[in-house]
mmCIF file as gemmi writes it, N, C-alpha and C atoms, coordinates in Angstrom:
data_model
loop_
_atom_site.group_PDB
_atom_site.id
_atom_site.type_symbol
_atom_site.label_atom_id
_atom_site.label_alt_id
_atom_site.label_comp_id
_atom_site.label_asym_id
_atom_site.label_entity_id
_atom_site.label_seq_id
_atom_site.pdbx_PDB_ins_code
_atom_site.Cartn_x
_atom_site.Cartn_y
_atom_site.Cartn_z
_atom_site.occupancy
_atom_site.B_iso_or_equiv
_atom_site.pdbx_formal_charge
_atom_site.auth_seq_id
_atom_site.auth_asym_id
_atom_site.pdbx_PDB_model_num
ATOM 1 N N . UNK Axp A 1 ? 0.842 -1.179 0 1 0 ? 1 A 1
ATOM 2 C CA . UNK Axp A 1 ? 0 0 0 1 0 ? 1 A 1
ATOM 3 C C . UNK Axp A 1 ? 0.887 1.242 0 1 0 ? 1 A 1
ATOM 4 N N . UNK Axp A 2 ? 0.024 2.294 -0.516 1 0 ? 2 A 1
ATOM 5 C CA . UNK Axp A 2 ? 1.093 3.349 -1.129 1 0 ? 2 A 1
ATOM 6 C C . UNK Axp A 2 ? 0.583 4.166 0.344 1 0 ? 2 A 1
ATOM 7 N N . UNK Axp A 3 ? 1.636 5.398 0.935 1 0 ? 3 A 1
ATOM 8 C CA . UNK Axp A 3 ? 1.898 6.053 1.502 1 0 ? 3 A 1
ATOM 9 C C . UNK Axp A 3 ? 0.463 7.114 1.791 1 0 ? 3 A 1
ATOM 10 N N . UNK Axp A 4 ? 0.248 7.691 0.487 1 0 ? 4 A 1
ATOM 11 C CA . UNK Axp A 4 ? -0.804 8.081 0.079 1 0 ? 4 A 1
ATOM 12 C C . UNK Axp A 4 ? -2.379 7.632 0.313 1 0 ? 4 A 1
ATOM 13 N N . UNK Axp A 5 ? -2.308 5.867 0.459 1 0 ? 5 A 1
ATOM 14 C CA . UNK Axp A 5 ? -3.776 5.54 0.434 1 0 ? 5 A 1
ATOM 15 C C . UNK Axp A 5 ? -3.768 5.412 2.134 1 0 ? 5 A 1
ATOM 16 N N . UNK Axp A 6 ? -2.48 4.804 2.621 1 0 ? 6 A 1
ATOM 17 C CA . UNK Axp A 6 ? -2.576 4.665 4.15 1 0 ? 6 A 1
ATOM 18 C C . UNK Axp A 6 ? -3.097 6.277 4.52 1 0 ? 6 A 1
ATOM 19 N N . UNK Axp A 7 ? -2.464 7.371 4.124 1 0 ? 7 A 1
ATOM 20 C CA . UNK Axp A 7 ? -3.006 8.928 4.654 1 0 ? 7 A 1
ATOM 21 C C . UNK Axp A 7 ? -4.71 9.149 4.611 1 0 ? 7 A 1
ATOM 22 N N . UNK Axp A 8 ? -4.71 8.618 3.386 1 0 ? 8 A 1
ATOM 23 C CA . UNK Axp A 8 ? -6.516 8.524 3.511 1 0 ? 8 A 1
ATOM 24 C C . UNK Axp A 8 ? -7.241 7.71 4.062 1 0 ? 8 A 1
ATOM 25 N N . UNK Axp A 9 ? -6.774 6.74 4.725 1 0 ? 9 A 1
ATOM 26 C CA . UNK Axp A 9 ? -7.296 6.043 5.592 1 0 ? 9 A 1
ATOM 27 C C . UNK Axp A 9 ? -7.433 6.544 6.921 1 0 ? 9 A 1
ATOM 28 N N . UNK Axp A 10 ? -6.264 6.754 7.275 1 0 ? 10 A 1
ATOM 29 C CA . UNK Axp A 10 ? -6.552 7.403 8.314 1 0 ? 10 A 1
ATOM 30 C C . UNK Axp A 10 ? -6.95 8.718 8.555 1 0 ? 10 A 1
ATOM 31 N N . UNK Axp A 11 ? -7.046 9.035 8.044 1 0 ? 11 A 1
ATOM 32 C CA . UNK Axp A 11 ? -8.206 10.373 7.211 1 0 ? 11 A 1
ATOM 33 C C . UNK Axp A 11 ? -9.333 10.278 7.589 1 0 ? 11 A 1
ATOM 34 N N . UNK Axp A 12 ? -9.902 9.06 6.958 1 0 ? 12 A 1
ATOM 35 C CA . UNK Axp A 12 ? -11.143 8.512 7.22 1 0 ? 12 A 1
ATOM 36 C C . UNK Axp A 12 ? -11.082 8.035 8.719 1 0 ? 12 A 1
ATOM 37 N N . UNK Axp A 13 ? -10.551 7.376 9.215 1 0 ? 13 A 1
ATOM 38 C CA . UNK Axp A 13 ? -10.733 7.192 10.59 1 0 ? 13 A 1
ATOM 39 C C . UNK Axp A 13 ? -11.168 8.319 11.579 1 0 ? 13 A 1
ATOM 40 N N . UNK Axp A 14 ? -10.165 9.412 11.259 1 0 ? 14 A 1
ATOM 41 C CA . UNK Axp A 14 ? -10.179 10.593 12.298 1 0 ? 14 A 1
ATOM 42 C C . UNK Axp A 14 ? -11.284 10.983 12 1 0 ? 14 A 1
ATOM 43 N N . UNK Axp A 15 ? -11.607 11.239 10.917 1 0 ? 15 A 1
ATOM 44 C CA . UNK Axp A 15 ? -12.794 12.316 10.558 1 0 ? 15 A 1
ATOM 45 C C . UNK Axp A 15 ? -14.189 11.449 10.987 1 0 ? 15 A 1
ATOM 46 N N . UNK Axp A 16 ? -14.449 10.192 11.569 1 0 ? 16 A 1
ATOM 47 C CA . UNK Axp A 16 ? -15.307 9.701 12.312 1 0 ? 16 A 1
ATOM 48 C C . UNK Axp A 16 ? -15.371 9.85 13.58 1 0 ? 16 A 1
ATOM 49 N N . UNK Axp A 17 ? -14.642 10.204 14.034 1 0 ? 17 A 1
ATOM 50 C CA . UNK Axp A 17 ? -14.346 10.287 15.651 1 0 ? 17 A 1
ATOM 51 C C . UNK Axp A 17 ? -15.151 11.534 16.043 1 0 ? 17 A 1
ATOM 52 N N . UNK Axp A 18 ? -16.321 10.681 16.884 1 0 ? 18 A 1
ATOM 53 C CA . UNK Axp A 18 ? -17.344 11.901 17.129 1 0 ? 18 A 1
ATOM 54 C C . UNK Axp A 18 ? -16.763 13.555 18.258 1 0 ? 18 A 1
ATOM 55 N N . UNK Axp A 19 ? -17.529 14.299 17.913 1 0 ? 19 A 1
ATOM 56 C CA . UNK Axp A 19 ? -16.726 15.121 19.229 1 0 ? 19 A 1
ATOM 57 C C . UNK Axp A 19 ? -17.295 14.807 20.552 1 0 ? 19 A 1
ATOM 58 N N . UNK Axp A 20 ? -16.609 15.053 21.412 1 0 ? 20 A 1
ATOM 59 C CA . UNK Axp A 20 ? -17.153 14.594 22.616 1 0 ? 20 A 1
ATOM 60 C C . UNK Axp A 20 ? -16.124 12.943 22.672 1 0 ? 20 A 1
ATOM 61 N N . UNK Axp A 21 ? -15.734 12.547 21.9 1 0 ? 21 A 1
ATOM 62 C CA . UNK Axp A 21 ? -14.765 11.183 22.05 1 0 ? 21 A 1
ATOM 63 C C . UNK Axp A 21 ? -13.651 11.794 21.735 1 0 ? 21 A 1
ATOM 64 N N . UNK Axp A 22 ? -12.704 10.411 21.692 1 0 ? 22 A 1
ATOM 65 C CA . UNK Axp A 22 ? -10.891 10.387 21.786 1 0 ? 22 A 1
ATOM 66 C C . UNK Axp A 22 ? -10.77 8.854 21.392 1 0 ? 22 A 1
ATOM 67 N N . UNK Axp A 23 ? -9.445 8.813 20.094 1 0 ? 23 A 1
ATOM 68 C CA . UNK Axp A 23 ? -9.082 7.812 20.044 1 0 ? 23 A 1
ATOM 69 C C . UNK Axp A 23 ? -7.916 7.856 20.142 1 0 ? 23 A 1
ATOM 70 N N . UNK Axp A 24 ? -6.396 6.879 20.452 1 0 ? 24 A 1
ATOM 71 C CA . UNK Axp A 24 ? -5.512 6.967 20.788 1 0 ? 24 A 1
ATOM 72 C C . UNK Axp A 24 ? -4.798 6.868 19.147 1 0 ? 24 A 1
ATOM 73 N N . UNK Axp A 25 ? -3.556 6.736 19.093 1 0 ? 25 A 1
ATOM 74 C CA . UNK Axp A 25 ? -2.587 6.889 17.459 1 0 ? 25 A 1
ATOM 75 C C . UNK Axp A 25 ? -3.183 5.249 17.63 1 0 ? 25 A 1
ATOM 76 N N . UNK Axp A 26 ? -2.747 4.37 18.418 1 0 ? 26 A 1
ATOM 77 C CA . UNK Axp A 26 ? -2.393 3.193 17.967 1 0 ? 26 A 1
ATOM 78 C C . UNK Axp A 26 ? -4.161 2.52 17.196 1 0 ? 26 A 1
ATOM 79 N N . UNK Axp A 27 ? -5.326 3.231 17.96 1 0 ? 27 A 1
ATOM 80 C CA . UNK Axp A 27 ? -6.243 2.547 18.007 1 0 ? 27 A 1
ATOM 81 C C . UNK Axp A 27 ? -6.442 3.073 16.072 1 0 ? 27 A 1
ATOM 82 N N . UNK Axp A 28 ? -5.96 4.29 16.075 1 0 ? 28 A 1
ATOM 83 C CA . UNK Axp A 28 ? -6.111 4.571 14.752 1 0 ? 28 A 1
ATOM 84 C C . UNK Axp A 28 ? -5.59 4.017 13.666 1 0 ? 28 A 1
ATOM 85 N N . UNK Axp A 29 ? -4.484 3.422 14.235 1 0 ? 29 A 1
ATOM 86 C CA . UNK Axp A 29 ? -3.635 2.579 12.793 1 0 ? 29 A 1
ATOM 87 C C . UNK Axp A 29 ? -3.831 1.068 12.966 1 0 ? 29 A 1
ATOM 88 N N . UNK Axp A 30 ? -4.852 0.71 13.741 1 0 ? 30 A 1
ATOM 89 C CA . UNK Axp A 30 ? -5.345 -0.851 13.845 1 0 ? 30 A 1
ATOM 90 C C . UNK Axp A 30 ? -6.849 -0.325 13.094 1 0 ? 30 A 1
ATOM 91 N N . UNK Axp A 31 ? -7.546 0.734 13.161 1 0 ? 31 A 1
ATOM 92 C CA . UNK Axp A 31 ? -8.278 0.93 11.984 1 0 ? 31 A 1
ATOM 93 C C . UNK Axp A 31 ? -8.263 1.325 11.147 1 0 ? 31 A 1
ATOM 94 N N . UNK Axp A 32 ? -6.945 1.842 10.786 1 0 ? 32 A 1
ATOM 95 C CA . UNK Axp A 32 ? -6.721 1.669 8.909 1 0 ? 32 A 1
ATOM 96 C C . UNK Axp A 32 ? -6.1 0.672 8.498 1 0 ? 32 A 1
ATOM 97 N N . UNK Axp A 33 ? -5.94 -0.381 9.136 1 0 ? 33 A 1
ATOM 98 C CA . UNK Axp A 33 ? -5.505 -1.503 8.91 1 0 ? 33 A 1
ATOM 99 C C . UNK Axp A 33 ? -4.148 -1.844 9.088 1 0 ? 33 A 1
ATOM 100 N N . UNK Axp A 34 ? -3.675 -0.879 9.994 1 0 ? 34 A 1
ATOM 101 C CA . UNK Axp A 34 ? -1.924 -1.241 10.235 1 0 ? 34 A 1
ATOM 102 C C . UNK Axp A 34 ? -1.608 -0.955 11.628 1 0 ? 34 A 1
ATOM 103 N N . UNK Axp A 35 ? -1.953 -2.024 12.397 1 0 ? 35 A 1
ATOM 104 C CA . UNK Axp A 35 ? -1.787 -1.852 13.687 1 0 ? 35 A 1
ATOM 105 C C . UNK Axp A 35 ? -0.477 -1.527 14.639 1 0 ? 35 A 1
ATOM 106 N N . UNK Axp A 36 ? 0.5 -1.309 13.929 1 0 ? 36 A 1
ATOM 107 C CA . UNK Axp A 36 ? 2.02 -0.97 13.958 1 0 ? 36 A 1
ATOM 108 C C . UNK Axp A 36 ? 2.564 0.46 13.702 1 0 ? 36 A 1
ATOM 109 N N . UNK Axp A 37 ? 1.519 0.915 12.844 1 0 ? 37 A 1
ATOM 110 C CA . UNK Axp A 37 ? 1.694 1.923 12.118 1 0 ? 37 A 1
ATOM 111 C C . UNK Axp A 37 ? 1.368 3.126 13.289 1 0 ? 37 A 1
ATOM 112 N N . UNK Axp A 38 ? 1.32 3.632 14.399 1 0 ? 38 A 1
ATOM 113 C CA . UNK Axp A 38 ? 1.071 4.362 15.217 1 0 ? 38 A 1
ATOM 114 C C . UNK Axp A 38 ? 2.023 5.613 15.252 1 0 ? 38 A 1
ATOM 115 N N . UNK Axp A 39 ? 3.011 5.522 14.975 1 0 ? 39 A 1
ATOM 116 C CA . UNK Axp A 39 ? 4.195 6.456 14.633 1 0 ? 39 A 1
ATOM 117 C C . UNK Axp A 39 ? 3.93 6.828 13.24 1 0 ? 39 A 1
ATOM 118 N N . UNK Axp A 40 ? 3.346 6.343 12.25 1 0 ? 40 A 1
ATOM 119 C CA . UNK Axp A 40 ? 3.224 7.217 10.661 1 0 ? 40 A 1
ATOM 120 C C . UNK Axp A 40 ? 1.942 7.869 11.035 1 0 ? 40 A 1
ATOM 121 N N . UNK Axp A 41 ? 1.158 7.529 11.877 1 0 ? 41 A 1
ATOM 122 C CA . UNK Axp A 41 ? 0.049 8.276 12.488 1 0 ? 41 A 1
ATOM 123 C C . UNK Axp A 41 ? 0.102 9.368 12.564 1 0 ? 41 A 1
ATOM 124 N N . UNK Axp A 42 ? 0.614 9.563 13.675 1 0 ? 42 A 1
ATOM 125 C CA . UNK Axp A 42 ? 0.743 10.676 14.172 1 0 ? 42 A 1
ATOM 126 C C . UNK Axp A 42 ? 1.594 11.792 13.418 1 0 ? 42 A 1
ATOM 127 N N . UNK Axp A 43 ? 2.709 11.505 12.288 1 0 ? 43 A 1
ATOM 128 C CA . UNK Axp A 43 ? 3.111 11.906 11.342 1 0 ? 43 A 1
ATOM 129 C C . UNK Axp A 43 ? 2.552 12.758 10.485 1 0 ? 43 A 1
ATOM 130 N N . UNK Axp A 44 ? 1.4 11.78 10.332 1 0 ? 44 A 1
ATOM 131 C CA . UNK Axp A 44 ? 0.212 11.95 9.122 1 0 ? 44 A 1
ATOM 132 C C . UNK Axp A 44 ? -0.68 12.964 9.88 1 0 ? 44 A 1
ATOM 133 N N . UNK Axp A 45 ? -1.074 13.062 11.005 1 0 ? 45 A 1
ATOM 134 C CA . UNK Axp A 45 ? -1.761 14.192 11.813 1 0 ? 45 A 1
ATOM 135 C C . UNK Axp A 45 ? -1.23 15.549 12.211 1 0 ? 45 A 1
ATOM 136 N N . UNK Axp A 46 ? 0.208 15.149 12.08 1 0 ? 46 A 1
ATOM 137 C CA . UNK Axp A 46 ? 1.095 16.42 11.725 1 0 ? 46 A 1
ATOM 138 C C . UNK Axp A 46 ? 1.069 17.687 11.027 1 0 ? 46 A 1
ATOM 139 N N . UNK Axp A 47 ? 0.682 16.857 10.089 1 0 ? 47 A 1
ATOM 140 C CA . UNK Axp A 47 ? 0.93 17.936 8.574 1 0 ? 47 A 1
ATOM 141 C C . UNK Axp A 47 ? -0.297 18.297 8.213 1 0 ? 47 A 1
ATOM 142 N N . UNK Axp A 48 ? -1.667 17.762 8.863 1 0 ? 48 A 1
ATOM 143 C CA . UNK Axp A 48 ? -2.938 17.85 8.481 1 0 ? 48 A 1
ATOM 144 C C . UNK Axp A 48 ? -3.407 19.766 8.661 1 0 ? 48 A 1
ATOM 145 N N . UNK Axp A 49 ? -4.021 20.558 7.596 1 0 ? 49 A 1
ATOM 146 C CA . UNK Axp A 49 ? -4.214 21.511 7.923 1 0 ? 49 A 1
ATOM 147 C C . UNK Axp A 49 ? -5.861 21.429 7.805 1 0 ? 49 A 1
ATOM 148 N N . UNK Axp A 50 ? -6.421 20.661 7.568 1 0 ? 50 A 1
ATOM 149 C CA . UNK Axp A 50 ? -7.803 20.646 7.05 1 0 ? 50 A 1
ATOM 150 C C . UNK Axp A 50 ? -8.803 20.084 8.169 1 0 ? 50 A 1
ATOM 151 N N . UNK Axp A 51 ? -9.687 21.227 8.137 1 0 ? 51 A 1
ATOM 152 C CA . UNK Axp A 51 ? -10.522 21.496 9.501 1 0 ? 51 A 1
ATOM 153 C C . UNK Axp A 51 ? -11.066 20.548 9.595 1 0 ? 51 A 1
ATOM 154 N N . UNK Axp A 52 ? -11.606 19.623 8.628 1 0 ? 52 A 1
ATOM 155 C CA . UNK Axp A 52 ? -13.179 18.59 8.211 1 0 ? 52 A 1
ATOM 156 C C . UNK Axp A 52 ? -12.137 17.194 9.145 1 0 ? 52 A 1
ATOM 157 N N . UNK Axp A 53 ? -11.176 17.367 9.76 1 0 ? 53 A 1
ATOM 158 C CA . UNK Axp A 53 ? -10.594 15.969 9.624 1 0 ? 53 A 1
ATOM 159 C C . UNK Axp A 53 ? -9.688 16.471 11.403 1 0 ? 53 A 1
ATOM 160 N N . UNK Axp A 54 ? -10.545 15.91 12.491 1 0 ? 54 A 1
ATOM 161 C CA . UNK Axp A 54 ? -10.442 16.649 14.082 1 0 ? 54 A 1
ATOM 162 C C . UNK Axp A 54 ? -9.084 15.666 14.52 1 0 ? 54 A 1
ATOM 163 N N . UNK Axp A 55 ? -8.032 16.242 14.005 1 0 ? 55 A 1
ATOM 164 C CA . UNK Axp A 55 ? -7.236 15.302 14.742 1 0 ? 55 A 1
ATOM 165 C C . UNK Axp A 55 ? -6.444 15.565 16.296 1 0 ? 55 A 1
ATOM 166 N N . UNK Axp A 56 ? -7.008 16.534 16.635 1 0 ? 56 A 1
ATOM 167 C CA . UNK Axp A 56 ? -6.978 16.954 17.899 1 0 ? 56 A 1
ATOM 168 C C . UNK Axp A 56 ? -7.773 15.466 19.098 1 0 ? 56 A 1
ATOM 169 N N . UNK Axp A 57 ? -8.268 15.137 18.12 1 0 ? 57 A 1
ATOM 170 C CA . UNK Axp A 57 ? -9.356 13.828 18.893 1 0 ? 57 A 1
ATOM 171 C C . UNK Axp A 57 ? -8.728 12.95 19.056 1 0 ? 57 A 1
ATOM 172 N N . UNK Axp A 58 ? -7.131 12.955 19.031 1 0 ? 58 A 1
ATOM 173 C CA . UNK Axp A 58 ? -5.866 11.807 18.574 1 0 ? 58 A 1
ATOM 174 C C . UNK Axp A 58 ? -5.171 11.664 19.937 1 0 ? 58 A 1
ATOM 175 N N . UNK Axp A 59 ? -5.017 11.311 20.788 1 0 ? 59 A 1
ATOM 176 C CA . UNK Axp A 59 ? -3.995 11.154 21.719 1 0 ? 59 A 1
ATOM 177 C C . UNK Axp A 59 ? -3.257 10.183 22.056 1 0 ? 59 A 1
ATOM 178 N N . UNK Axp A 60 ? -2.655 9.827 23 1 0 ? 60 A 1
ATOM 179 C CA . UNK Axp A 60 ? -1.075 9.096 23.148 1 0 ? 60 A 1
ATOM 180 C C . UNK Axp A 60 ? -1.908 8.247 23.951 1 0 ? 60 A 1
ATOM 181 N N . UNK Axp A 61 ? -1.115 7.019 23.851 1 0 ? 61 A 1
ATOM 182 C CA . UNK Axp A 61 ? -1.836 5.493 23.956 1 0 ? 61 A 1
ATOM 183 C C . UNK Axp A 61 ? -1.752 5.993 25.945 1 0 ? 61 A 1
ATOM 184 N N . UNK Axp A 62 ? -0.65 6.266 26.56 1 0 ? 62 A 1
ATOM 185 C CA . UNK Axp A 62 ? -0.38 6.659 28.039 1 0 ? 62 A 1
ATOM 186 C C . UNK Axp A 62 ? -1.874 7.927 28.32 1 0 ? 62 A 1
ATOM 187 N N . UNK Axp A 63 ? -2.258 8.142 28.131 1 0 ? 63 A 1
ATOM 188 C CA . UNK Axp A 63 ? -3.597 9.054 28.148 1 0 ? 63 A 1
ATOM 189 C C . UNK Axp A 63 ? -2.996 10.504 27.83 1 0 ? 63 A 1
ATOM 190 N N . UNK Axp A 64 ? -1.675 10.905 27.8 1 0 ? 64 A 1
ATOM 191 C CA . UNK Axp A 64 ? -1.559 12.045 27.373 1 0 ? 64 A 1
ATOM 192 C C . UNK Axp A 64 ? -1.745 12.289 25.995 1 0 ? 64 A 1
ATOM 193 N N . UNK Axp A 65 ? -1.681 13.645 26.276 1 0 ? 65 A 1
ATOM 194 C CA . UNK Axp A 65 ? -2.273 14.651 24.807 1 0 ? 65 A 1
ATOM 195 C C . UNK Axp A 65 ? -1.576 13.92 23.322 1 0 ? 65 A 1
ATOM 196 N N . UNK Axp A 66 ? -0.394 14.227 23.443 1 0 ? 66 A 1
ATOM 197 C CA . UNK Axp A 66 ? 0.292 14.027 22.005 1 0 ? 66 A 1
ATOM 198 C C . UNK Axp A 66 ? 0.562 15.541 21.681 1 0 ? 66 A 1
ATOM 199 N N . UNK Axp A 67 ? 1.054 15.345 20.417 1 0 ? 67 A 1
ATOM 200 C CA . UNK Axp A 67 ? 1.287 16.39 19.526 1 0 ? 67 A 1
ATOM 201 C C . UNK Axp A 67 ? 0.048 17.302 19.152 1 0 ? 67 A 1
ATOM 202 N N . UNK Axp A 68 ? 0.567 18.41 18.423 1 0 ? 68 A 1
ATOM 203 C CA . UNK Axp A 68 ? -0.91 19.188 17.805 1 0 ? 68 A 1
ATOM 204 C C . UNK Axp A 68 ? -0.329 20.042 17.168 1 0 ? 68 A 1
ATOM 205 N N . UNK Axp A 69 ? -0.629 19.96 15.549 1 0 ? 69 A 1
ATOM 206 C CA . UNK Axp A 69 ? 0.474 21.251 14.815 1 0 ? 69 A 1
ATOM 207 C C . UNK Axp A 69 ? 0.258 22.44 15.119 1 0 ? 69 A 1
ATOM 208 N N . UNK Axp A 70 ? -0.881 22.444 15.837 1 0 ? 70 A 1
ATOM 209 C CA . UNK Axp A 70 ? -1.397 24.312 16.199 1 0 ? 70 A 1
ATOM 210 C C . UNK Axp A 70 ? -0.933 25.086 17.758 1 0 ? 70 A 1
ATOM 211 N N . UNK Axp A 71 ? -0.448 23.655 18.382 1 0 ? 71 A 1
ATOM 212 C CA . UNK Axp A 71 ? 0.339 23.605 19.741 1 0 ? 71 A 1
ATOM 213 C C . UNK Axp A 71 ? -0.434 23.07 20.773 1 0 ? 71 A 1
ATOM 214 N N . UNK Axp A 72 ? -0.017 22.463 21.913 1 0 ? 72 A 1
ATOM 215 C CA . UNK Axp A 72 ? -0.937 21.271 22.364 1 0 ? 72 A 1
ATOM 216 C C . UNK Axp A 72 ? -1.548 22.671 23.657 1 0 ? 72 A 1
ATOM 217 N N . UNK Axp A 73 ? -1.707 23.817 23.77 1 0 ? 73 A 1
ATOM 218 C CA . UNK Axp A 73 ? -2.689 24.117 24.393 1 0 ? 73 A 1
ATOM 219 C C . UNK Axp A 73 ? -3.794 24.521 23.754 1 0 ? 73 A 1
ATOM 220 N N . UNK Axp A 74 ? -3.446 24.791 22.677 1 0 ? 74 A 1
ATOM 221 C CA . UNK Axp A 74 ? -4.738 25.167 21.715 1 0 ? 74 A 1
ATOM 222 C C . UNK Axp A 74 ? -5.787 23.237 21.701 1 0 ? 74 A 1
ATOM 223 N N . UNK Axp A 75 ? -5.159 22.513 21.446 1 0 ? 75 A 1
ATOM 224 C CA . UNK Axp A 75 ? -5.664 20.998 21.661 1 0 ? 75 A 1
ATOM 225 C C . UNK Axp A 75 ? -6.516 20.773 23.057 1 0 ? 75 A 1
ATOM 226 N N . UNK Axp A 76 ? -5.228 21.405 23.893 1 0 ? 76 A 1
ATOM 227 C CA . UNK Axp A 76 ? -6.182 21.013 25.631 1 0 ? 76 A 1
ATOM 228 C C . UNK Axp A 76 ? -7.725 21.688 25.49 1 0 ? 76 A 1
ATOM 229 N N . UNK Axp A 77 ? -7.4 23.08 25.022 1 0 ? 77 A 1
ATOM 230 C CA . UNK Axp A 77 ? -8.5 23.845 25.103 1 0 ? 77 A 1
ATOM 231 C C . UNK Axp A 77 ? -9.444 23.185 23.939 1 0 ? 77 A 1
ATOM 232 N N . UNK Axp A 78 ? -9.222 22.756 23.16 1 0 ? 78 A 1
ATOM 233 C CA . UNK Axp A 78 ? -10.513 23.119 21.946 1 0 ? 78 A 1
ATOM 234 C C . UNK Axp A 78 ? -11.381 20.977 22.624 1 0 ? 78 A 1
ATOM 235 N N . UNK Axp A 79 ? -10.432 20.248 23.142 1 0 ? 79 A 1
ATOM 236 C CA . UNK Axp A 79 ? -10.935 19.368 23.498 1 0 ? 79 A 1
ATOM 237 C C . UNK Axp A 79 ? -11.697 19.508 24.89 1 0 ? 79 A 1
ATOM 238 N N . UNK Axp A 80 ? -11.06 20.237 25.846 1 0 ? 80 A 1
ATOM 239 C CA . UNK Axp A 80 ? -11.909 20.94 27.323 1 0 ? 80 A 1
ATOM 240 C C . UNK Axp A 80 ? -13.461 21.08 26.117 1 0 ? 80 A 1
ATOM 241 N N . UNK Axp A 81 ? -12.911 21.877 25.69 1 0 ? 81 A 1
ATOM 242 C CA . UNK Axp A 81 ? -14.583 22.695 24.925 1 0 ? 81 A 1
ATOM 243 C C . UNK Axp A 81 ? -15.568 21.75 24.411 1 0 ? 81 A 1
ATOM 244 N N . UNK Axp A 82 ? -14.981 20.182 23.868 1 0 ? 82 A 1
ATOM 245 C CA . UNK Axp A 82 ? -15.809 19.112 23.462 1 0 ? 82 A 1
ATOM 246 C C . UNK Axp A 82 ? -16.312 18.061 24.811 1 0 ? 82 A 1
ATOM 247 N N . UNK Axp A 83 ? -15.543 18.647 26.355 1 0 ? 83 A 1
ATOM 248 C CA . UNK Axp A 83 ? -16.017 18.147 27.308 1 0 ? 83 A 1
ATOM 249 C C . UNK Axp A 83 ? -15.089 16.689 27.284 1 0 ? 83 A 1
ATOM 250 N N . UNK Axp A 84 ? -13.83 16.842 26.85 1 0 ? 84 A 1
ATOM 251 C CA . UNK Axp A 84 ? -12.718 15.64 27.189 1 0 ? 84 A 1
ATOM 252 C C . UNK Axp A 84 ? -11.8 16.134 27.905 1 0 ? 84 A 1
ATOM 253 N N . UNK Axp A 85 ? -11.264 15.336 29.046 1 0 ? 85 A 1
ATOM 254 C CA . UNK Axp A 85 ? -10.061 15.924 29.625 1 0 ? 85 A 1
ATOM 255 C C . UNK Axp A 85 ? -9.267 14.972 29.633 1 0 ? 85 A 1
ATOM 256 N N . UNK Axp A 86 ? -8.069 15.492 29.163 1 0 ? 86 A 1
ATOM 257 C CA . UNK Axp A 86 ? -6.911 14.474 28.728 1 0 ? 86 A 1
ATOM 258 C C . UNK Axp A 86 ? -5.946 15.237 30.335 1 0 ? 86 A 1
């Protein structure tokens, strides 16, 4: 599988993740079908600039936050606001 179709997969994953929930990297790359893949994850959530696709809803398998390209207090806050506390 190309680089490209794994990104849209997990594309599709995130962009299901209701608000008000949280899924972890790993749970995300066992549903695009690469349960290993938890580190290209979060990679791939990196570079994401596109609003339609909440990857703020992404956190670290240990219950912390993770990363957030917009900076992880803007994340604490916009997830506080969906009523999750990481």
């Amino acid at each position: 599988m190309s680089a490209r179709v794994f990104q849209k997969k997990v594309y599709k994953v995130v962009a299901k993740i209701p608000k008000g929930n949280i899924l972890t990297y790993k749970e995300v790359a066992e549903l695009a079908g690469y349960p290993m893949a938890y580190r290209a994850v979060g990679n791939i959530l990196n570079k994401n600039y596109d609003p339609s696709i909440p990857c703020h809803r992404v956190v670290r398998s240990d219950g912390k936050m993770g990363g957030y390209n917009r900076g992880a207090d803007k994340k604490k806050k916009i997830l506080a606001q969906e009523g999750v506390m990481v």
